[in-house]
Each structure stands twice: as C-alpha cells, then as structure tokens.
LUMMARGU-520571 format. One record per residue (C-alpha): x, y, z; residue number from 0. Coordinates in steps of 0.2 Angstrom, whole numbers. Layout:
+-------+-------+-------+-------+
:    xx :    yy :    zz : vovex :
+-------+-------+-------+-------+
:     X :     Y :     Z :   NUM :
...
+-------+-------+-------+-------+
This chain:
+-------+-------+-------+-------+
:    xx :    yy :    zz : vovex :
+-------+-------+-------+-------+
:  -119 :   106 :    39 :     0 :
:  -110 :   121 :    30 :     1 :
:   -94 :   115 :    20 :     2 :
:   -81 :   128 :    14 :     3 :
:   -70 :   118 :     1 :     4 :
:   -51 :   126 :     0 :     5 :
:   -45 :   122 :   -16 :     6 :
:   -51 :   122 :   -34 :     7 :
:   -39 :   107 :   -43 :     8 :
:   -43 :    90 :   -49 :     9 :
:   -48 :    83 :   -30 :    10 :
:   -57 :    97 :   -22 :    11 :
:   -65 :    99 :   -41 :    12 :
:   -71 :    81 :   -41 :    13 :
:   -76 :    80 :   -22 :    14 :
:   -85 :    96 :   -19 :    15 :
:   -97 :    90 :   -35 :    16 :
:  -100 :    72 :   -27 :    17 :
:  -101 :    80 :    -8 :    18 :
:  -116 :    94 :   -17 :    19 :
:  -123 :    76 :   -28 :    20 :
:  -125 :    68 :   -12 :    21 :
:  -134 :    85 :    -4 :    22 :
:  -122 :    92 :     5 :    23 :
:  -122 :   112 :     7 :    24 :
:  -104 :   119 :     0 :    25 :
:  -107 :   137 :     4 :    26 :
:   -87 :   144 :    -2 :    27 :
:   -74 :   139 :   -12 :    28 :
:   -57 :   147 :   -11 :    29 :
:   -44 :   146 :   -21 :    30 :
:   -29 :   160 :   -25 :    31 :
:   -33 :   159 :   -43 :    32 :
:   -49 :   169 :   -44 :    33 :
:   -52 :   162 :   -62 :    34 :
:   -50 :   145 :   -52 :    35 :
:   -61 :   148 :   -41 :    36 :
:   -76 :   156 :   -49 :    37 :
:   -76 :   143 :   -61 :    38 :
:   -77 :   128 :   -48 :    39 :
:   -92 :   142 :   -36 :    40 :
:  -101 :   142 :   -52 :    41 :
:  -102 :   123 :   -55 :    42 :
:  -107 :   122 :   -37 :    43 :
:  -117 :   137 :   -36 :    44 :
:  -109 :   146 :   -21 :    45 :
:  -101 :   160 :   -18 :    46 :
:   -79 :   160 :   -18 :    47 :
:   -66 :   172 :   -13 :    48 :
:   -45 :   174 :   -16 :    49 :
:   -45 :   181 :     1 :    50 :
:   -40 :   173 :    16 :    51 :
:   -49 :   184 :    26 :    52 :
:   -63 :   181 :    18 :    53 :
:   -67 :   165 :    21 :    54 :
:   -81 :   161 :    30 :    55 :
:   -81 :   160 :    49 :    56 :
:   -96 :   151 :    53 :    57 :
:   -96 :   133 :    42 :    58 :
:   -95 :   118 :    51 :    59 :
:   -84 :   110 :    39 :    60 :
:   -67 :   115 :    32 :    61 :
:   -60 :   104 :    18 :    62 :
:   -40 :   107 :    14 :    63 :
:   -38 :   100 :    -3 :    64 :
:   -23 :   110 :   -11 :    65 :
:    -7 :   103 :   -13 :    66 :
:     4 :    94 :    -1 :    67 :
:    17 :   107 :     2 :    68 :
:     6 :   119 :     3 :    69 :
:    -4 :   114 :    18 :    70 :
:    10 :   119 :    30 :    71 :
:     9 :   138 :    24 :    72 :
:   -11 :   137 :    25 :    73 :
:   -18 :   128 :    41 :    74 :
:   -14 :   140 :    54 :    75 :
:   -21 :   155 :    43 :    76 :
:   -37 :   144 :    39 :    77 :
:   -37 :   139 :    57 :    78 :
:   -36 :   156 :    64 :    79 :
:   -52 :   163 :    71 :    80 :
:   -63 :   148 :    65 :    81 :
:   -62 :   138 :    80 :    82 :
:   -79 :   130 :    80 :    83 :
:   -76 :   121 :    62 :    84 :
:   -70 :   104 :    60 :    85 :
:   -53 :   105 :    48 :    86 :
:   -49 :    89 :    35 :    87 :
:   -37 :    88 :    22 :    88 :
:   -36 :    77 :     9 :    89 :
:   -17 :    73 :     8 :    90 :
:   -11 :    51 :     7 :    91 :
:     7 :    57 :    13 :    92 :
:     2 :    70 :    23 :    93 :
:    -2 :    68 :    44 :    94 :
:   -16 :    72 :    53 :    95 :
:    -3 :    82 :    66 :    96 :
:    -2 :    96 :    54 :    97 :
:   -17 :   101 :    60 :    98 :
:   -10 :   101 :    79 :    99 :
:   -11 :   117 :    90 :   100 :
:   -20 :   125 :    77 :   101 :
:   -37 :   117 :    76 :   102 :
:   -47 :   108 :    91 :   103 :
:   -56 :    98 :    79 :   104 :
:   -49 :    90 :    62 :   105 :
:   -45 :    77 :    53 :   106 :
:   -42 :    65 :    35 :   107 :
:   -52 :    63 :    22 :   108 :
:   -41 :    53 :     9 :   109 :
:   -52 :    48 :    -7 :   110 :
:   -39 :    35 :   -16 :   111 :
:   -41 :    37 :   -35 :   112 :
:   -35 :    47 :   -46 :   113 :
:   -44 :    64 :   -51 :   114 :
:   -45 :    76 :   -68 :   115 :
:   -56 :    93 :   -66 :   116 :
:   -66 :    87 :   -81 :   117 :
:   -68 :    70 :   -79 :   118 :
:   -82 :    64 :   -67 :   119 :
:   -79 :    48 :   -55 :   120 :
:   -92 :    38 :   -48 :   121 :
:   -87 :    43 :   -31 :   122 :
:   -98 :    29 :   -22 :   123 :
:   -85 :    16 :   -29 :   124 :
:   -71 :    25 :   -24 :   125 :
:   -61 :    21 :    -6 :   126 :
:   -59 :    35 :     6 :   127 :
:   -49 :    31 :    21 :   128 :
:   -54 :    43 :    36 :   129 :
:   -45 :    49 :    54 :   130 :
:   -51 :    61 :    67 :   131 :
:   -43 :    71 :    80 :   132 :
:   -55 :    62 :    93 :   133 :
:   -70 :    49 :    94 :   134 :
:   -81 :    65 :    90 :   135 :
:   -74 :    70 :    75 :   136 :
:   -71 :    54 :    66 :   137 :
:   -90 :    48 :    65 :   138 :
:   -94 :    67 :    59 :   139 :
:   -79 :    63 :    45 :   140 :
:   -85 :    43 :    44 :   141 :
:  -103 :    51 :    41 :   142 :
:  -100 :    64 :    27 :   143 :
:   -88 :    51 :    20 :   144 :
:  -100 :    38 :    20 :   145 :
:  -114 :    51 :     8 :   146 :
:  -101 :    49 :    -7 :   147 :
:   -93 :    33 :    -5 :   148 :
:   -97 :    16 :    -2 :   149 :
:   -79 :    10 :     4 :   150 :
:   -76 :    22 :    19 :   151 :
:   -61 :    14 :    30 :   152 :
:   -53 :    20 :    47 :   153 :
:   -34 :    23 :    43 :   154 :
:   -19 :    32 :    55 :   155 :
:    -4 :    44 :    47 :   156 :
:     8 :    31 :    45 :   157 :
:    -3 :    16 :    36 :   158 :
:    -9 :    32 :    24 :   159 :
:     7 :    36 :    20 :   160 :
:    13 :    19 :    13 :   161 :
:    -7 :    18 :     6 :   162 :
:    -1 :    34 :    -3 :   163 :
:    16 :    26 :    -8 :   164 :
:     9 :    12 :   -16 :   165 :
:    -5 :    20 :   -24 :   166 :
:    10 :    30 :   -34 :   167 :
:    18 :    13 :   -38 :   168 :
:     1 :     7 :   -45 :   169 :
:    -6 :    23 :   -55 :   170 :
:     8 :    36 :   -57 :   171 :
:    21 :    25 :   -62 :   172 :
:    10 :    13 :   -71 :   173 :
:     3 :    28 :   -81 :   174 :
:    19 :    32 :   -86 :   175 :
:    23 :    16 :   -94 :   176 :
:     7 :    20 :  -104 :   177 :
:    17 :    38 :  -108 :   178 :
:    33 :    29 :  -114 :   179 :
:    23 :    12 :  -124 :   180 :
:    15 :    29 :  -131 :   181 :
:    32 :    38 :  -138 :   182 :
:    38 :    21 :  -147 :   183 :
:    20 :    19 :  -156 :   184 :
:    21 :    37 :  -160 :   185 :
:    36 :    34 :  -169 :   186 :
:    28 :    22 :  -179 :   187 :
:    13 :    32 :  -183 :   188 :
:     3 :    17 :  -172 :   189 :
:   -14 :    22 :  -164 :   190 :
:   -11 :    20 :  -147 :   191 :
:   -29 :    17 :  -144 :   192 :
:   -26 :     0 :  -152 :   193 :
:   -17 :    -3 :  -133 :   194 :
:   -34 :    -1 :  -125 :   195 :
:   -40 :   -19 :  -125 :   196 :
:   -23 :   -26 :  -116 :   197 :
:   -22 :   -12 :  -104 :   198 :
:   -42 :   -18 :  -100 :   199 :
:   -34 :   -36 :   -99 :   200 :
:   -20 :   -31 :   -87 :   201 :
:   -32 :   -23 :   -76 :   202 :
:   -43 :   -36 :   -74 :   203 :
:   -34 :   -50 :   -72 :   204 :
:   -27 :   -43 :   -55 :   205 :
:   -45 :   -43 :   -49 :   206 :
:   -43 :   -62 :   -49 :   207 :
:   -27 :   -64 :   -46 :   208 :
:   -12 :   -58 :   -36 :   209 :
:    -1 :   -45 :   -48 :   210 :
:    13 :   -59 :   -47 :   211 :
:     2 :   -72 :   -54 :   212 :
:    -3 :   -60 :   -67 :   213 :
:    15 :   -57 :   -75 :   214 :
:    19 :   -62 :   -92 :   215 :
:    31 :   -59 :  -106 :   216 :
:    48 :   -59 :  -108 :   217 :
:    54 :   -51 :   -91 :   218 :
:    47 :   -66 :   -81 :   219 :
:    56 :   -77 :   -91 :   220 :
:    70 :   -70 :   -92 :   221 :
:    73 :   -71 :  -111 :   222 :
:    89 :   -63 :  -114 :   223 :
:    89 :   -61 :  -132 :   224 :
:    72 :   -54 :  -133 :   225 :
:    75 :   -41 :  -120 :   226 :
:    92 :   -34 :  -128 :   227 :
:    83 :   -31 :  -145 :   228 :
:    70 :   -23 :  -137 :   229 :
:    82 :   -12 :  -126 :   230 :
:    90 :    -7 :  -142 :   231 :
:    75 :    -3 :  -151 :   232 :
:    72 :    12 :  -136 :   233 :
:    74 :    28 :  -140 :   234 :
:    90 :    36 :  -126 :   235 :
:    98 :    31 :  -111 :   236 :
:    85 :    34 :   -98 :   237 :
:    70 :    23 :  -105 :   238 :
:    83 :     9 :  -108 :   239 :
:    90 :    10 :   -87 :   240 :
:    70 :     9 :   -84 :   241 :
:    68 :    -8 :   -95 :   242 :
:    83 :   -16 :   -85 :   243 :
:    78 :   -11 :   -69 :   244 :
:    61 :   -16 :   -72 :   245 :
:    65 :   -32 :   -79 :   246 :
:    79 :   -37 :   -64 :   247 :
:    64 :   -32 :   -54 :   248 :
:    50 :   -44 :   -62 :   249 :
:    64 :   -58 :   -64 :   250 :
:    67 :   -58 :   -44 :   251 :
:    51 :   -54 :   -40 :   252 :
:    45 :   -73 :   -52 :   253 :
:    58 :   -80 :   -45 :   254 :
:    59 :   -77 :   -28 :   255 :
+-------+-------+-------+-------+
C-alpha cells in the first residue's frame, strides 16, 4: 500500500512517522514549502515534490493533512487524474463531502490530540475517529487506522465537528489559561515549572471524576471578595472580562 502524505505541519509530521513506525510505505510528501518538505521526505526517507503535478499517480493512499481552509483550494487538483486512490483528510471540522464529485473513494482520518513537529506521540494511545465514502473504503481507513492507534472509532461529519468543538474547549482554550497563569508569574520573576505538579493534578482527577465534580477554588463558591482582588491584581481589560466570564460560568455550571 503506497501512501502520498500532503502536507508537512505538526499532524502530517507526526502521522506519516507513526504510519512509516507501524510499516507502512510513504512513497511522497508534498508540501509548497520545499524546505518543508524535504525536511519531513528525509525523516521518512522518501522522495517529495512542491509540484502539484508532480505528485504521484499511482499510490493507493492519498492523506490531506494541511490546514482546514485550505482543503477546499487542494482536493480537486489532488483528485484530478488520480482516480484509483482512496483520498482522507485529517480535518475535526471539516466534512467528508468536500471530497464529493471529486474523488470515487475517500474519506476521515481524524487523530484527536494535539501535535508539535518535534515532539513524538505515542500514536497507539491516541483516538482516531474514521468515515468512508462507502462500506469499501471505511475498513481500508479502519485497517490503516488500526496499525497506529489503539482507539479507532466510526464517526459521521456532524458528530466530528462538535468532537472538534470540544476538543478546542478542552486543549486550545485550556492551554491558553496556562499562557495567561504564565504572564502573571513572569511578572513575578516565578518559575512557571513550579505549576507542573497542579496542572498533573487537574488532569488526573478528570480521569476519575466528571470535570464538574473536579472544580475547586473560589469560582465554585462563589467568594466575592477573593475574586475582585484577584480581578484587580490582572494585568488589562481583556484578561479581567475572561476571569468574569469564567467564573459566572463555573458558578452556574456548580450550581445548576
């Protein structure tokens, strides 16, 4: 099974190494960043083009994994003269329609974790929610799926999208309350390593418990006085509108 991979970020980085770990044959990567692209063909040892019309015609496997707006402006050039192959993308918010009247075989291959170019995953633990075009097509993606990941789980367009959706709330967001605890203890000159052992904490306890149940702190109980000092203490406007909203949120959420 021959697998061109189009796209050289932190996802198709990250899944062509675990798809070549688990044996799989990646013969091309394309990206339109040839620096890009070589770098990720040389981790892979493949060959890798900027040109369109240079990519292969004869895999059995086409992997979209660029960014979500630009799939549209891709699938019928990658689709074009290849119609033997089967083409996935790798998109939560994105259908599988897009595909639709360009491709006779295609479908999802949504791997749900967050991905950096140089940080490897242990892809076997991660969830990757699969659709196909037909009954064909899905056990070929549930089969290649199931070579890297331990989790693989049939999903449809809408159901991804909302997965997609909460996935942000849980990760993006979260990761950004990291990013504004960070600015207060850099004003402090505070190491925010130190932070490591109650974000651990936080995590865990929401594998034994529903997020609800885990909720602490001042928010929950709606401690007035501790809240405005702590809103004064933030740096501008905006940061301050997140820690109401926030805190309205986890007080109605506690109480509701």
């Amino acid at each position: 099974m021959k697998i061109v991979i189009i796209g050289s970020g932190n996802l198709a980085t990250q899944l062509s190494l675990a798809l070549k770990d688990a044996g799989k044959d990646i013969v091309q990567i394309f990206s339109r960043t040839e620096e890009h692209a070589q770098e990720l063909a040389g981790k892979l040892g493949c060959k890798h083009t900027t040109m369109i019309d240079e990519i292969d015609k004869n895999a059995d496997i086409y992997i979209l994994s660029v960014k979500d707006d630009a799939l549209n402006g891709l699938v019928s050039a990658i689709c074009k003269d290849r119609p033997k192959g089967i083409f996935l993308h790798t998109a939560g918010s994105v259908p599988m329609a897009v595909f639709k009247g360009h491709a006779a075989h295609y479908g999802v291959l949504y791997p749900m974790q967050t991905f950096s170019k140089h940080r490897r995953v242990n892809f076997q633990e991660i969830p990757c929610f699969i659709e196909g075009s037909c009954k064909e097509t899905l056990a070929t993606i549930r089969s290649l799926a199931e070579r890297i990941s331990d989790h693989v789980v049939d999903c449809d367009s809408e159901k991804r999208k909302k997965l997609h959706l909460a996935a942000v709330l849980a990760c993006n967001l979260t990761n950004h309350c990291y990013r504004l605890a960070e600015r207060v203890l850099q004003a402090e000159q505070i190491d925010f390593s130190l932070f490591l052992p109650l974000i651990d904490e936080t995590a865990k306890k929401v594998a034994e418990m529903s997020p609800r149940e885990a909720q602490t702190g001042p928010m929950v109980r709606y401690d007035v006085e501790v809240m405005n000092r702590q809103i004064a203490l933030l740096p501008d406007d905006r940061t301050r509108q997140i820690y109401r909203l926030m805190a309205e949120s986890i007080h109605d959420d506690a109480t509701s």
